[in-house]
C-alpha positions, -999 to +999 in steps of 0.1 A: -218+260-111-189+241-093-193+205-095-186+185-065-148+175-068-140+211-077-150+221-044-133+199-024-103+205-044-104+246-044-108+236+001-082+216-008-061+248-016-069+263+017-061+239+035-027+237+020-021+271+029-028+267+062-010+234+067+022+258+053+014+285+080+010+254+103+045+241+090+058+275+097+051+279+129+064+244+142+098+252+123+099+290+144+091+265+173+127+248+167+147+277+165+133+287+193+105+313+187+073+306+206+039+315+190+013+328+205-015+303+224-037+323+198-023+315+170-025+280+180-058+278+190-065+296+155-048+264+137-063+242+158-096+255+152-096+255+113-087+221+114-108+213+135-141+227+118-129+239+083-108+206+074-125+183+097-161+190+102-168+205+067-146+189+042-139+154+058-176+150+063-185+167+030-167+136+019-177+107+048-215+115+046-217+126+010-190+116-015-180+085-001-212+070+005-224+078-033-190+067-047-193+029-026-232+028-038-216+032-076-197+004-073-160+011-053-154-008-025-151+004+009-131-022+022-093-025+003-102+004-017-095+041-019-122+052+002-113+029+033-076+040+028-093+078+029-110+071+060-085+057+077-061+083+071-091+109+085-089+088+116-051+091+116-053+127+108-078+134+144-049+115+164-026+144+151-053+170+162-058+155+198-017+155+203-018+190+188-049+202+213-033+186+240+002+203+237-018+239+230-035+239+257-006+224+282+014+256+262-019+284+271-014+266+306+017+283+309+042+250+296+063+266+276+079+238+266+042+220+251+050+239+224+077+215+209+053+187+216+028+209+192+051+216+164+062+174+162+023+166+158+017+200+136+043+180+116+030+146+112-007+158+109+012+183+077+031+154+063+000+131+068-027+156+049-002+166+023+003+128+014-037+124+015-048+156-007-025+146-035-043+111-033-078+125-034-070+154-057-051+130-079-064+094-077-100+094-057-114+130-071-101+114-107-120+078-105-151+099-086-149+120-118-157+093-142-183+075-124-200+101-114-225+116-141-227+157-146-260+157-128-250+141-099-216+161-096-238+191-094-267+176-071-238+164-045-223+202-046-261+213-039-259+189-010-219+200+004-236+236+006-263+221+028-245+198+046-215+230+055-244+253+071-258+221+093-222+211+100-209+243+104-233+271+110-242+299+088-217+321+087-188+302+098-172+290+065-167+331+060-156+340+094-127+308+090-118+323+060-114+354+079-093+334+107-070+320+080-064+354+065-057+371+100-036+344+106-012+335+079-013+377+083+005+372+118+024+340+109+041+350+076+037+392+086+023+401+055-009+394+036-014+357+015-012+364-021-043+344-034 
């Protein structure tokens, strides 16, 4: 059985791979090569529910919460600087949902406003995976006990179908394949 921190670091890994389709696309965007309004709707919405919904609240209702009651501070700490950065990361999203659909509208020129807050939001998660994965996951690691790494992975599982739906964590995965398949023309080597 995974234990909790594995699983957020193996979504970790797909969110990287999206976030380098996502960086893909807004460089095509500067050298002039529009997407699709799919394609950006697609991005969109796997941040929006895979990286958002599922893994940022597998962490704000479940990880965080049992991390602050073992002692780390919320306030000045990692977890406050984690928040924070989730709140920064939504800003990205809204500027992102904004310029895609002003670009579906028929603007063709939203689409540079897209790929300058595709960029910030990559540069922004890319900075705050390496600090989870490598400082946050690490100190979560040693305070947390074996049994209650596996009990909070018990409780991601639960919290992904409330938060998600059944089904949905498959069909996104589906959605990521189909589109780094359209984005990079050939098939993500896993």
């Amino acid at each position: 059985m995974n234990t909790a921190t594995e699983t957020l670091r193996t979504e970790h890994k797909a969110i990287i791979s999206m976030l380098d389709a996502t960086e893909t696309v807004a460089r095509n965007i500067g050298s002039g090569t529009l997407p699709s309004a799919e394609v950006l709707q697609g991005l969109l919405e796997f941040f929006k529910v895979f990286a958002d919904r599922c893994h940022h609240g597998k962490e704000e209702d479940l990880l965080f919460p049992l991390l602050e009651r073992k002692g780390l501070p919320h306030a000045g700490g990692p977890v406050g600087v984690m928040l924070s950065e989730h709140e920064q990361g939504r800003a990205w999203i809204r500027q992102m949902s904004d310029a895609a659909s002003k670009f579906s509208a028929g603007d063709p020129a939203a689409a540079q406003d897209w790929a300058i807050a595709a960029s910030g939001y990559a540069a922004l998660l890319r900075a705050h995976i390496h600090k989870e994965n490598n400082i946050l996951f690490v100190m979560a690691e040693r305070m947390l006990t074996s049994e209650e790494q596996c009990e909070l992975a018990e409780e991601f599982e639960r919290l992904e179908v409330e938060k998600m739906g059944a089904g949905t964590h498959e069909r996104l995965h589906h959605l990521m394949q189909q589109l780094r398949d359209e984005i990079f023309g050939h098939p993500a080597v896993a």
